[in-house]
PDB file of N, CA, C and O in Angstrom:
ATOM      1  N   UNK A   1      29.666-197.338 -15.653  1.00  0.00           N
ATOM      2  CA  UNK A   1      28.753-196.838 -16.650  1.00  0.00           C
ATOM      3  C   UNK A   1      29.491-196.106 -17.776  1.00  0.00           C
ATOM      4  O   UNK A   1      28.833-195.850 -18.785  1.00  0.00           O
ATOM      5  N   UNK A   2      30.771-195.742 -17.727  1.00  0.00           N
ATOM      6  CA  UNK A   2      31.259-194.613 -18.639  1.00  0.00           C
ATOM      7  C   UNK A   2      32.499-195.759 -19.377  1.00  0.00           C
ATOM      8  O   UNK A   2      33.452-195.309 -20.013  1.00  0.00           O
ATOM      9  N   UNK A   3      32.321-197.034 -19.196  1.00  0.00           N
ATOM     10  CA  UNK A   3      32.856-197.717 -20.422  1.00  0.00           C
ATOM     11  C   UNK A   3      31.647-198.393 -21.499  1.00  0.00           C
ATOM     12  O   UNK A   3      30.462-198.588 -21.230  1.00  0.00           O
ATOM     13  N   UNK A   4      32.267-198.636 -22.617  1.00  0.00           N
ATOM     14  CA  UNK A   4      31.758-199.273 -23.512  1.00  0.00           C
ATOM     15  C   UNK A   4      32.153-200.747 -24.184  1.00  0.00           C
ATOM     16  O   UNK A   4      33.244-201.228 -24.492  1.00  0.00           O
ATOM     17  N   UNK A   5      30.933-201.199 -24.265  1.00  0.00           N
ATOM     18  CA  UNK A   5      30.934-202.590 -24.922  1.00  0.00           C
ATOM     19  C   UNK A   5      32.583-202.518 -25.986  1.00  0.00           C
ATOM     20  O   UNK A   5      33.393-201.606 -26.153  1.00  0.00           O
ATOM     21  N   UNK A   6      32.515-203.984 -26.534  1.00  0.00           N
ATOM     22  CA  UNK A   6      33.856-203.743 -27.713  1.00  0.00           C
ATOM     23  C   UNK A   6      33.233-203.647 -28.841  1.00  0.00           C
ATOM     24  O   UNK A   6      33.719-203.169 -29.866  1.00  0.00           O
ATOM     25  N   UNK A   7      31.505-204.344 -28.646  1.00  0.00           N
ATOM     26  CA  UNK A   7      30.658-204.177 -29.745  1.00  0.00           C
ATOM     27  C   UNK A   7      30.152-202.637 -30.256  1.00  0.00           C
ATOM     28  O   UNK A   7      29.640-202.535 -31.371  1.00  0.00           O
ATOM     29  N   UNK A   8      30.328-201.389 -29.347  1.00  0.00           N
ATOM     30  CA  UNK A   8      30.314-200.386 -29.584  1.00  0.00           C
ATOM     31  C   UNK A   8      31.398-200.048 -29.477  1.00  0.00           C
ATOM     32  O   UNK A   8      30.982-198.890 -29.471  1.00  0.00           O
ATOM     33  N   UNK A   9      32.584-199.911 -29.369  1.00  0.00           N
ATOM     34  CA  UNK A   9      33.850-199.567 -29.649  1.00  0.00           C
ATOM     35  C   UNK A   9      34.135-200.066 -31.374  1.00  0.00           C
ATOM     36  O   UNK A   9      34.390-199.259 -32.268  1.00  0.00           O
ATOM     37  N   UNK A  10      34.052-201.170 -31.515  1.00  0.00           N
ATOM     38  CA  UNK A  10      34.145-201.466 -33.276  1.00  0.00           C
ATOM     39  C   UNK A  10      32.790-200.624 -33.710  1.00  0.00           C
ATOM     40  O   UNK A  10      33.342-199.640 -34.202  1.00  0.00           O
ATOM     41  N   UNK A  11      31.881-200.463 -33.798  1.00  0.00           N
ATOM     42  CA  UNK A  11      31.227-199.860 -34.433  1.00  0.00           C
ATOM     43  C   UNK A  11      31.197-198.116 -34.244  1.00  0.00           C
ATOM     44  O   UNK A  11      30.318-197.414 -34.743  1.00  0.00           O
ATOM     45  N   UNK A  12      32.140-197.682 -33.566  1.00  0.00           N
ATOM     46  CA  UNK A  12      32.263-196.125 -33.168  1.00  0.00           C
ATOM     47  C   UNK A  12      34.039-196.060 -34.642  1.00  0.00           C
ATOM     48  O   UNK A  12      34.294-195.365 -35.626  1.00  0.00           O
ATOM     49  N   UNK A  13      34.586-196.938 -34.086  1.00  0.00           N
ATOM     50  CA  UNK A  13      35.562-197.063 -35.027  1.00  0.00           C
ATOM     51  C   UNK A  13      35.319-197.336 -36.798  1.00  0.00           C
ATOM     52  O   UNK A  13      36.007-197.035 -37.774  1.00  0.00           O
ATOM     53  N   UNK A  14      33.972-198.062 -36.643  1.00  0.00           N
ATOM     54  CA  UNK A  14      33.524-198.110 -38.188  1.00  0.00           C
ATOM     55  C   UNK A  14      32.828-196.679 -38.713  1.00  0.00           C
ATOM     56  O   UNK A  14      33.033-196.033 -39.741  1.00  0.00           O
ATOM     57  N   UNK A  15      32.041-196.480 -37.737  1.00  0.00           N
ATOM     58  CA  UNK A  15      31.508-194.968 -38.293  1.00  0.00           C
ATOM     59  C   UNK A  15      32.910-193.657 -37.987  1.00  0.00           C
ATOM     60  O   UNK A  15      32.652-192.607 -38.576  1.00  0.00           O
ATOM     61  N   UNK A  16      33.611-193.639 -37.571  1.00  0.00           N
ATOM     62  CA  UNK A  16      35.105-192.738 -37.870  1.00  0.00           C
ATOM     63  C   UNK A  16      35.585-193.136 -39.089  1.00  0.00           C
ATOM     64  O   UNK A  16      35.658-192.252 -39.943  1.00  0.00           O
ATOM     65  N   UNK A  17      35.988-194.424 -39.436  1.00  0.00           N
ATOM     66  CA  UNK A  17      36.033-194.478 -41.173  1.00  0.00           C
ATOM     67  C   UNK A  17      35.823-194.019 -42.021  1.00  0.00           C
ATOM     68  O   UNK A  17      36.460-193.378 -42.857  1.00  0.00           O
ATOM     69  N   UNK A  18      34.201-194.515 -41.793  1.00  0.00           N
ATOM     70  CA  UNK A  18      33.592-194.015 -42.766  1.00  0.00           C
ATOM     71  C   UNK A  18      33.344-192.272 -42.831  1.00  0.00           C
ATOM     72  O   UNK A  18      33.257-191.943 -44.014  1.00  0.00           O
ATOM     73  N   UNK A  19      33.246-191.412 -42.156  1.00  0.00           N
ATOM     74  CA  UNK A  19      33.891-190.203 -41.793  1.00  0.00           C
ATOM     75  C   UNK A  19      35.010-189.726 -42.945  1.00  0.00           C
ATOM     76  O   UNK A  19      34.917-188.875 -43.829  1.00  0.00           O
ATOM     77  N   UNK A  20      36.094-190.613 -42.578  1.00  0.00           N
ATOM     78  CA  UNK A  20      37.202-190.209 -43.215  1.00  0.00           C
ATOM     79  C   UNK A  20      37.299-190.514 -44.627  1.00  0.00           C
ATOM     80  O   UNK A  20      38.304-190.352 -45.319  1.00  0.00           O
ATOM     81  N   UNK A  21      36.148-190.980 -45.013  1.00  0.00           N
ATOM     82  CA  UNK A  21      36.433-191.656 -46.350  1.00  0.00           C
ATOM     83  C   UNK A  21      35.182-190.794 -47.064  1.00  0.00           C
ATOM     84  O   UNK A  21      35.012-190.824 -48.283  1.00  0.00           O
ATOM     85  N   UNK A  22      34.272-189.974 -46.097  1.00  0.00           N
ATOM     86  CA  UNK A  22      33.344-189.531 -46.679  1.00  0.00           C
ATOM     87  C   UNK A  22      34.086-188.252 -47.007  1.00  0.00           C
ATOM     88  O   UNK A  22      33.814-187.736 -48.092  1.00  0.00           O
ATOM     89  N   UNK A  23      35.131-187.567 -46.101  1.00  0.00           N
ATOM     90  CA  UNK A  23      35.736-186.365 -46.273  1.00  0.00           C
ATOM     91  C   UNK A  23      36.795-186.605 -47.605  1.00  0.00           C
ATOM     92  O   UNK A  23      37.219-185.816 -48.449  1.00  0.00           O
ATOM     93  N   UNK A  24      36.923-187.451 -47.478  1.00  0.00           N
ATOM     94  CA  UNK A  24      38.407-187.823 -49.064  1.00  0.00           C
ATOM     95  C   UNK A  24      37.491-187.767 -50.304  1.00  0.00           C
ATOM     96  O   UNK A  24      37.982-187.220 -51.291  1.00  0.00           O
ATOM     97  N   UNK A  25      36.254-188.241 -50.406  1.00  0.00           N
ATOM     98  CA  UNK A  25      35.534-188.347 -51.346  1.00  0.00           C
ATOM     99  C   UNK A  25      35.189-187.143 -51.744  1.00  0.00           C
ATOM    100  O   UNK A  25      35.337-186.774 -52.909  1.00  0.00           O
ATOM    101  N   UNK A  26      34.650-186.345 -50.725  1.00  0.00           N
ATOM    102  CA  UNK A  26      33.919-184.941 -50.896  1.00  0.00           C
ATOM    103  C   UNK A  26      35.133-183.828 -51.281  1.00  0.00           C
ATOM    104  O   UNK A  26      34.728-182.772 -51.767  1.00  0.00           O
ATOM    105  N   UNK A  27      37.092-184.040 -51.037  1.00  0.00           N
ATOM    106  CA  UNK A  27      37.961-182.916 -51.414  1.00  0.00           C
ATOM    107  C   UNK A  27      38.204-183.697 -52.616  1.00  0.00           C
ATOM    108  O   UNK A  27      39.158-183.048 -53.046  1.00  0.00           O
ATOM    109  N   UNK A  28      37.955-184.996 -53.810  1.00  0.00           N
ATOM    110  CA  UNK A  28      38.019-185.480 -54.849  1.00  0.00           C
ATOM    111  C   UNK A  28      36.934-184.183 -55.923  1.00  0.00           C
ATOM    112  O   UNK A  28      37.164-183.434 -56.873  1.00  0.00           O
ATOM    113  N   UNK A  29      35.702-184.536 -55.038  1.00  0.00           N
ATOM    114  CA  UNK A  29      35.036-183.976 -55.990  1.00  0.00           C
ATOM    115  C   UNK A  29      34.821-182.464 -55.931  1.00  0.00           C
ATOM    116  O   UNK A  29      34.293-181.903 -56.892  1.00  0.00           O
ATOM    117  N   UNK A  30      35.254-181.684 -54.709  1.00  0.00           N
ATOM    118  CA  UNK A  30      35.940-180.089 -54.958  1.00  0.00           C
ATOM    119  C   UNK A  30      37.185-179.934 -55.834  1.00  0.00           C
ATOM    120  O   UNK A  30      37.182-178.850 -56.417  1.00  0.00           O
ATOM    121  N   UNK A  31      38.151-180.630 -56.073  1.00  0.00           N
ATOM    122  CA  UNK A  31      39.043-180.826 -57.070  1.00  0.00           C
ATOM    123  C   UNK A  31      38.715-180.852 -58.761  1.00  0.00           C
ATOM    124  O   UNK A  31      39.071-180.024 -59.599  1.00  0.00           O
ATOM    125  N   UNK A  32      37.874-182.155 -58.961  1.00  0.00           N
ATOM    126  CA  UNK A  32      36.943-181.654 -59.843  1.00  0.00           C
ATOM    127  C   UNK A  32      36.665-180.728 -60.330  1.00  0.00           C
ATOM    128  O   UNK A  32      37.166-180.141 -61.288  1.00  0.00           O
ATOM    129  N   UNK A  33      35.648-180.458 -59.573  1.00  0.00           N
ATOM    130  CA  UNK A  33      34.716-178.996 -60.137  1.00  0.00           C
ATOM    131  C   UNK A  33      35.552-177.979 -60.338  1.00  0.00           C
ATOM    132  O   UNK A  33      35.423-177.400 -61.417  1.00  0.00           O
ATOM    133  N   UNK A  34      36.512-177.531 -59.484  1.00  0.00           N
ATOM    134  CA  UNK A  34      38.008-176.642 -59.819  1.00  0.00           C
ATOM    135  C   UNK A  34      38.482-176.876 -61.538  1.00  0.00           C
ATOM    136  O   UNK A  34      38.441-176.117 -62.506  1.00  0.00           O
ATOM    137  N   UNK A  35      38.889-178.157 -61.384  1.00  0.00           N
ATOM    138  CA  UNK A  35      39.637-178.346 -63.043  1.00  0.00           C
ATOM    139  C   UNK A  35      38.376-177.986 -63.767  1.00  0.00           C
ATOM    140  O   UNK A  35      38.447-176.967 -64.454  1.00  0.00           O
ATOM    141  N   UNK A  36      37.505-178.477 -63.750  1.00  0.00           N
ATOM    142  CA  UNK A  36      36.767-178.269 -64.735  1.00  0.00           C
ATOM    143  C   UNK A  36      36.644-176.443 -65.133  1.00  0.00           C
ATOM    144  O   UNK A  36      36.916-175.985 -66.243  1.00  0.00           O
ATOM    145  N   UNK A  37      36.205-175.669 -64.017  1.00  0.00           N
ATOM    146  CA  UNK A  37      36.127-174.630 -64.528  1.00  0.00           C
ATOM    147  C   UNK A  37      37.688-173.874 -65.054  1.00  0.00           C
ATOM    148  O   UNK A  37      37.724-172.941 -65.856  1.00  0.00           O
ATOM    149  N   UNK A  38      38.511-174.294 -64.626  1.00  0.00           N
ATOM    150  CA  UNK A  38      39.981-174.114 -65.390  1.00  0.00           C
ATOM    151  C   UNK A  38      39.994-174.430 -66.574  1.00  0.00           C
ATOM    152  O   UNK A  38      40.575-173.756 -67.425  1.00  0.00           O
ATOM    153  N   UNK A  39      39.270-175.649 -66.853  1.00  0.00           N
ATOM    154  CA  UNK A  39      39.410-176.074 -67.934  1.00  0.00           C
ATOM    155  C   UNK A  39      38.308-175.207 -68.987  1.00  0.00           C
ATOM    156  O   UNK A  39      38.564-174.875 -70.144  1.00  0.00           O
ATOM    157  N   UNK A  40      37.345-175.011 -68.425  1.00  0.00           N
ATOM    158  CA  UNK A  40      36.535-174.077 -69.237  1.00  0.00           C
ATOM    159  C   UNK A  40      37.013-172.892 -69.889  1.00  0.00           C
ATOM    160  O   UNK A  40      36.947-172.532 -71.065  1.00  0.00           O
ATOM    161  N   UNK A  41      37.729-172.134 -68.408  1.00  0.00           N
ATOM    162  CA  UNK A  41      38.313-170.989 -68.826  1.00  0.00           C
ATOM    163  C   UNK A  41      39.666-171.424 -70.182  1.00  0.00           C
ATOM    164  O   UNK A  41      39.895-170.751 -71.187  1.00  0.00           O
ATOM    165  N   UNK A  42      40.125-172.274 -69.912  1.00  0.00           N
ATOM    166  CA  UNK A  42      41.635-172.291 -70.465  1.00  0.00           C
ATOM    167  C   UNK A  42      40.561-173.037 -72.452  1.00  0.00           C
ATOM    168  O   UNK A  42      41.132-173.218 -73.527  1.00  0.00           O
ATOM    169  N   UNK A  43      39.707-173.157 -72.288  1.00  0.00           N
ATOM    170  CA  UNK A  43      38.868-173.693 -73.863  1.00  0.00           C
ATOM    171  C   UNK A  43      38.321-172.049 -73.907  1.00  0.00           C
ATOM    172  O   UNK A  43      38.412-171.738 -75.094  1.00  0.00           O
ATOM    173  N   UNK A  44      37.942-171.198 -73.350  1.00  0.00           N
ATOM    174  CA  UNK A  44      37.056-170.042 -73.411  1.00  0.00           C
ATOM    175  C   UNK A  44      38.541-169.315 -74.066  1.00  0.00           C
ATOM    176  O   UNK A  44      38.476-168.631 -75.087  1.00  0.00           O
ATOM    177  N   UNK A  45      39.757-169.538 -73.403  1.00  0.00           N
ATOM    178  CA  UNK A  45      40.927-168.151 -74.038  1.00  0.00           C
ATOM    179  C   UNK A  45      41.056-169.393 -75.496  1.00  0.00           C
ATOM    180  O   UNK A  45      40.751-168.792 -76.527  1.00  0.00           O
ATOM    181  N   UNK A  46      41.262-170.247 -75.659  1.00  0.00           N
ATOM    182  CA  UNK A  46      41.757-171.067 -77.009  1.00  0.00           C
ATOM    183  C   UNK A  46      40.743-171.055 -77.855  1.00  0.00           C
ATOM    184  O   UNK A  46      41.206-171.720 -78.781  1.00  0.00           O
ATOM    185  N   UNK A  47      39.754-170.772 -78.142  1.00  0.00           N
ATOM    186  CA  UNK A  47      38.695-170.302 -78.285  1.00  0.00           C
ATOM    187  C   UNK A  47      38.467-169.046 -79.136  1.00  0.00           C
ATOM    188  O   UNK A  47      38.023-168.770 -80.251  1.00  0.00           O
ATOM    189  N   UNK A  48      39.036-168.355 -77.963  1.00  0.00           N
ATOM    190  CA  UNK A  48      38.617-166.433 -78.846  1.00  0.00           C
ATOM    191  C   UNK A  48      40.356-166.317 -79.646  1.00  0.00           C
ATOM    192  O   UNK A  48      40.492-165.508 -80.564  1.00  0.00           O
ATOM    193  N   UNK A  49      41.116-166.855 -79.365  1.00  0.00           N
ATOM    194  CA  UNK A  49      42.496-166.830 -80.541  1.00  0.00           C
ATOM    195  C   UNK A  49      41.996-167.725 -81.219  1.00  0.00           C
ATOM    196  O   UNK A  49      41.465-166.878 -81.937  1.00  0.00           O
ATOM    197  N   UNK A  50      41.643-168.727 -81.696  1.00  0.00           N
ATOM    198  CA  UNK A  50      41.259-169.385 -83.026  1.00  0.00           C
ATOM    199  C   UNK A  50      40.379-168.456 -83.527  1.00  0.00           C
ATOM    200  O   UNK A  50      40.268-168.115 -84.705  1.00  0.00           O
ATOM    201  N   UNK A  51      39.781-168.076 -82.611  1.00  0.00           N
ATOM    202  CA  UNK A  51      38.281-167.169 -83.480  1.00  0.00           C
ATOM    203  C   UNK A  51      39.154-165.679 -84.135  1.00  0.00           C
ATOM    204  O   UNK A  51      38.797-165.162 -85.194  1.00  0.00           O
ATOM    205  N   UNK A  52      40.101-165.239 -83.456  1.00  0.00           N
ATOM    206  CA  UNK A  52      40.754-163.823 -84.183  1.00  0.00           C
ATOM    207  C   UNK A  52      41.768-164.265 -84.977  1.00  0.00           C
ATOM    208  O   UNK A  52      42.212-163.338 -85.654  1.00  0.00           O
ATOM    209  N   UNK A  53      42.396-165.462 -85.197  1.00  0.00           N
ATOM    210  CA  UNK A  53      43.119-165.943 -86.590  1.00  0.00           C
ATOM    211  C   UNK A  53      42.341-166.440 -87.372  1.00  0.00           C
ATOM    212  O   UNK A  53      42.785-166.274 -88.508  1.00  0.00           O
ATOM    213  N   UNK A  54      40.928-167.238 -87.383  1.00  0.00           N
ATOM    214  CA  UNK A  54      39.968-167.024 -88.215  1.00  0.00           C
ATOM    215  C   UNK A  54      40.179-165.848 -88.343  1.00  0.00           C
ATOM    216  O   UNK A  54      41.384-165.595 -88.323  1.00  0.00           O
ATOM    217  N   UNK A  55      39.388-164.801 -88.498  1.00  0.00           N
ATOM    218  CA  UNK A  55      39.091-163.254 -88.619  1.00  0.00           C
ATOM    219  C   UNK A  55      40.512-163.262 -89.241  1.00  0.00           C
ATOM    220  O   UNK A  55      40.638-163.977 -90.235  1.00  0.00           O
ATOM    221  N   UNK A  56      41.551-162.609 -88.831  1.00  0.00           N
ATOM    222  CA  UNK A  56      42.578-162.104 -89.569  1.00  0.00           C
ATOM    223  C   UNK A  56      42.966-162.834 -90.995  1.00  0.00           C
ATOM    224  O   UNK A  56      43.177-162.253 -92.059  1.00  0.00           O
ATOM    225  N   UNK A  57      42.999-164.036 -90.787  1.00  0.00           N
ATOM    226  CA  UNK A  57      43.330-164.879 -92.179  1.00  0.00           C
ATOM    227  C   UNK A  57      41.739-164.872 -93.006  1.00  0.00           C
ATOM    228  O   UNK A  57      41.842-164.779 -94.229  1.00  0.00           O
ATOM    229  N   UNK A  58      40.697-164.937 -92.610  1.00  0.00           N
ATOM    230  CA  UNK A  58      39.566-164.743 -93.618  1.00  0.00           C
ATOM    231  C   UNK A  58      39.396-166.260 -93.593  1.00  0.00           C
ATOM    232  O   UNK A  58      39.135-166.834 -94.650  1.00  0.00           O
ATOM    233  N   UNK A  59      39.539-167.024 -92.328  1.00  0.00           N
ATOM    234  CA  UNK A  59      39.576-168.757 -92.670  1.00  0.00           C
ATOM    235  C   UNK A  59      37.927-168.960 -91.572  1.00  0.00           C
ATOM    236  O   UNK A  59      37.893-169.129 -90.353  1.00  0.00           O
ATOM    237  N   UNK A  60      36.799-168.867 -92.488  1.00  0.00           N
ATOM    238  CA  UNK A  60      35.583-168.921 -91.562  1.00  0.00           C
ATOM    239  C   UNK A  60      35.377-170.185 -90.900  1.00  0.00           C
ATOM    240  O   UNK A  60      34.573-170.317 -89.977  1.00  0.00           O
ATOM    241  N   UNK A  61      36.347-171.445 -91.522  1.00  0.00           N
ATOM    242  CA  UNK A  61      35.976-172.415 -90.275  1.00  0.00           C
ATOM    243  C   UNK A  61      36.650-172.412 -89.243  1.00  0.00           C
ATOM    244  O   UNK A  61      36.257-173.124 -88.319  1.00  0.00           O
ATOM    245  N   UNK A  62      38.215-171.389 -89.028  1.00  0.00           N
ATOM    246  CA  UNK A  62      38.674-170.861 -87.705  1.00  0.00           C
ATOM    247  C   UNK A  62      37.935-170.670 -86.996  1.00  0.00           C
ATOM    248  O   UNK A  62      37.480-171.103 -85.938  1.00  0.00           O
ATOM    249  N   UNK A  63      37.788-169.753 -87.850  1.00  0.00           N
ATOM    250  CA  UNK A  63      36.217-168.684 -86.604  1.00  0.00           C
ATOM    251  C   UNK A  63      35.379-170.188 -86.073  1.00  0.00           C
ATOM    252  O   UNK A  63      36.031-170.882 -85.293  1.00  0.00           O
ATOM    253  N   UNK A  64      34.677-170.442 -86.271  1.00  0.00           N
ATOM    254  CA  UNK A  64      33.567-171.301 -86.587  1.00  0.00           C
ATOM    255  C   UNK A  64      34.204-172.333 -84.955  1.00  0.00           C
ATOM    256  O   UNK A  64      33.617-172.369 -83.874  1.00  0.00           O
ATOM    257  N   UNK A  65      35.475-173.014 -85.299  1.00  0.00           N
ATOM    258  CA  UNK A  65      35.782-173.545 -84.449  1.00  0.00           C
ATOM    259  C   UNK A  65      35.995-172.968 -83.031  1.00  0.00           C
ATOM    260  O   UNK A  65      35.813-173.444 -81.910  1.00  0.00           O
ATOM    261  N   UNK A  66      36.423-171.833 -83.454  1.00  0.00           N
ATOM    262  CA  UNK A  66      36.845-171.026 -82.330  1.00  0.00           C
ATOM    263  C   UNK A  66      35.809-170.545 -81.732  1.00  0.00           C
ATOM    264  O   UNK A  66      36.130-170.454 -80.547  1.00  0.00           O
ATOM    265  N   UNK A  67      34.207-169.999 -81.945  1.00  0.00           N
ATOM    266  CA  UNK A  67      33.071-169.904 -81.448  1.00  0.00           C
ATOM    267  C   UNK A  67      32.644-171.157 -80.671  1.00  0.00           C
ATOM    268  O   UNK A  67      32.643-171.133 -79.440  1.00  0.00           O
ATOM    269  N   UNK A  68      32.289-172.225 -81.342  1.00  0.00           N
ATOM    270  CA  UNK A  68      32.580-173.822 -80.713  1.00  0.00           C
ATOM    271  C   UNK A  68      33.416-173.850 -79.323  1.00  0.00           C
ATOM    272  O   UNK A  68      32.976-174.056 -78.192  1.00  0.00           O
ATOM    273  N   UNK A  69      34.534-173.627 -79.663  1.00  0.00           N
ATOM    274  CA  UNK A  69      35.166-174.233 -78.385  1.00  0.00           C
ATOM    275  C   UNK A  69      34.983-172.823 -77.017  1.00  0.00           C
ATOM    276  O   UNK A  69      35.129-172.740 -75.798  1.00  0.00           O
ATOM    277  N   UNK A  70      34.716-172.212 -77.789  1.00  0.00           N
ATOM    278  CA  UNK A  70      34.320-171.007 -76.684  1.00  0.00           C
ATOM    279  C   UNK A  70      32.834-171.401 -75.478  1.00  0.00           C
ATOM    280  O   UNK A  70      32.666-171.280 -74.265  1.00  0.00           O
ATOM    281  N   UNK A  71      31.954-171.929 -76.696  1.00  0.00           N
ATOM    282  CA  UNK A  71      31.060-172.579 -76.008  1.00  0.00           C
ATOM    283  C   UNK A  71      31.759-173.988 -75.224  1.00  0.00           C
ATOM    284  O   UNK A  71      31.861-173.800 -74.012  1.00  0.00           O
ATOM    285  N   UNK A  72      32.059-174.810 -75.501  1.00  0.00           N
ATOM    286  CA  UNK A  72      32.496-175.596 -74.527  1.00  0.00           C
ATOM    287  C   UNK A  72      32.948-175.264 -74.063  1.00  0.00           C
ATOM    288  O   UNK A  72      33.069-176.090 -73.158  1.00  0.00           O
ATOM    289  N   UNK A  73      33.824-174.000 -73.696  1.00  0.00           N
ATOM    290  CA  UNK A  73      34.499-173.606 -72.217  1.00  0.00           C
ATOM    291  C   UNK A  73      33.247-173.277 -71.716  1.00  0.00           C
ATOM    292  O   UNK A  73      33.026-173.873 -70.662  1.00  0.00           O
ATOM    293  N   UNK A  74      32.287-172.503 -72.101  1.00  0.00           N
ATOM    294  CA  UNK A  74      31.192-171.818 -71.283  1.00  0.00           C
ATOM    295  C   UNK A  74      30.625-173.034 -70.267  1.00  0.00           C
ATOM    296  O   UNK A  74      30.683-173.196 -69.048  1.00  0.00           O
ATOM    297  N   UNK A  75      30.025-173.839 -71.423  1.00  0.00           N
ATOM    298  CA  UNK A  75      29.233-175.164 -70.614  1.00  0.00           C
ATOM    299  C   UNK A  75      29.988-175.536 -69.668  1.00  0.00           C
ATOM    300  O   UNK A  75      29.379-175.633 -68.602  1.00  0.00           O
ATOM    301  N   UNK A  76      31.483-175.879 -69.606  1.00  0.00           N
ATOM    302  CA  UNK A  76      32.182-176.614 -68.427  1.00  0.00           C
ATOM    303  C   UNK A  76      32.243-175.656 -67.201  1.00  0.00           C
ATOM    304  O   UNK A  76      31.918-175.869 -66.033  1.00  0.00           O
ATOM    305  N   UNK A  77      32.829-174.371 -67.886  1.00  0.00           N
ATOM    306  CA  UNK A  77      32.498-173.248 -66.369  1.00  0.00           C
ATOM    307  C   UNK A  77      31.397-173.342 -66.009  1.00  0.00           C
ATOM    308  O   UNK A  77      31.496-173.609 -64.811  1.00  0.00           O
ATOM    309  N   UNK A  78      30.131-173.285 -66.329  1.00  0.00           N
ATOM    310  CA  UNK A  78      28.710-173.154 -65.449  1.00  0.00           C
ATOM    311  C   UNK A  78      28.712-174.756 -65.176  1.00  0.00           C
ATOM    312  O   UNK A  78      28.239-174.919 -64.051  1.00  0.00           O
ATOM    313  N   UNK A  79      29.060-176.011 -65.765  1.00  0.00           N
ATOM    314  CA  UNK A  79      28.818-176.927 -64.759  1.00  0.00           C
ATOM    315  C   UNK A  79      29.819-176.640 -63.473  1.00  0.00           C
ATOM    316  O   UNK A  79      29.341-177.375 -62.608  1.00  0.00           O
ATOM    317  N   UNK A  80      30.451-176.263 -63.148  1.00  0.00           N
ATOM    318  CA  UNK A  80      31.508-176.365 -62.290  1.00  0.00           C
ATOM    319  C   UNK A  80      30.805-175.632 -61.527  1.00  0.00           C
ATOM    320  O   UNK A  80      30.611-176.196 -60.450  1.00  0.00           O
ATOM    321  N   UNK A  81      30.220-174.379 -61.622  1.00  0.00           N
ATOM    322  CA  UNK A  81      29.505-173.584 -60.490  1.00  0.00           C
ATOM    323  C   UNK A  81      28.445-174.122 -60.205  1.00  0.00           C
ATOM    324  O   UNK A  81      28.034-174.031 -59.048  1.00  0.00           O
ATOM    325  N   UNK A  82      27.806-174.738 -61.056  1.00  0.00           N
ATOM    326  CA  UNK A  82      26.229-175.591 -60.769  1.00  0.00           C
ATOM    327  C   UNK A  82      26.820-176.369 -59.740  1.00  0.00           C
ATOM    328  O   UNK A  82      26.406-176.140 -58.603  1.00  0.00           O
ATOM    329  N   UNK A  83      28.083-177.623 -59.944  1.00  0.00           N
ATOM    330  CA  UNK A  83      28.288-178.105 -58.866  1.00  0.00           C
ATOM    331  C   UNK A  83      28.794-177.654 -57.685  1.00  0.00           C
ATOM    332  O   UNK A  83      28.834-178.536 -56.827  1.00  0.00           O
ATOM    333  N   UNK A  84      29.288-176.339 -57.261  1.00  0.00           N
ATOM    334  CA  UNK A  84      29.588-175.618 -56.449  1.00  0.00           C
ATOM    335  C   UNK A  84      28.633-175.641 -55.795  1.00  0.00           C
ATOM    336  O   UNK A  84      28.584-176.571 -54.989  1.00  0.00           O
ATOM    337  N   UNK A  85      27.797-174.948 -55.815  1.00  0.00           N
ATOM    338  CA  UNK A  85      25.869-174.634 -55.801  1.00  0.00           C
ATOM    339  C   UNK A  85      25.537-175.823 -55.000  1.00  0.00           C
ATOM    340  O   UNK A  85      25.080-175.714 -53.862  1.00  0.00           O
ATOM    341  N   UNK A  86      25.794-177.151 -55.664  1.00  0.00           N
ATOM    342  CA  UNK A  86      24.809-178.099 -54.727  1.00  0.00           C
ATOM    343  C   UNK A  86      25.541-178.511 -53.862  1.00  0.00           C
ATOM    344  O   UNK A  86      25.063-179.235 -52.990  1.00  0.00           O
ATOM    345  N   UNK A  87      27.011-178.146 -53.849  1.00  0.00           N
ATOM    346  CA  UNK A  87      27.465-178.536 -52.136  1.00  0.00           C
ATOM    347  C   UNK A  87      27.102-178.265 -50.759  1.00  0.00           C
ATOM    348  O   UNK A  87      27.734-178.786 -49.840  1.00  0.00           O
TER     349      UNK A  87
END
């Protein structure tokens, strides 16, 4: 009683696969969400220095840009925690 078919032996071996392929998939997309909020942060600091050499030089589309890309760091950091969230 405590052996198994080969027809359940291949299919115990197909669902371990797939296992392992569900775990590779799922540390892809924790990787992800990581860069991204790096990447947010690292647009959020490039960002507020364009925006204070705007300001110092008197060049308002510095600024301008540099507010801009501040927001796109913002948006990419909160997607990155949003996707944190639904793990």
């Amino acid at each position: 009683m405590g052996r198994k078919s080969s027809s359940q032996n291949k299919g115990q071996g197909a669902l371990d696969k797939a296992k392992v392929k569900a775990k590779e998939a799922i540390g892809a997309v924790t990787a992800g969400d990581k860069q991204k909020k790096s990447e947010g942060a690292l647009d959020k600091v490039k960002g507020k220095a364009k925006e204070a050499i705007g300001a110092l030089t008197g060049n308002e589309e510095k600024k301008a840009e540099g507010r801009s890309e501040q927001t796109k760091g913002t948006a990419k950091d909160k997607l990155g925690k949003v996707k944190d969230l639904l793990k």
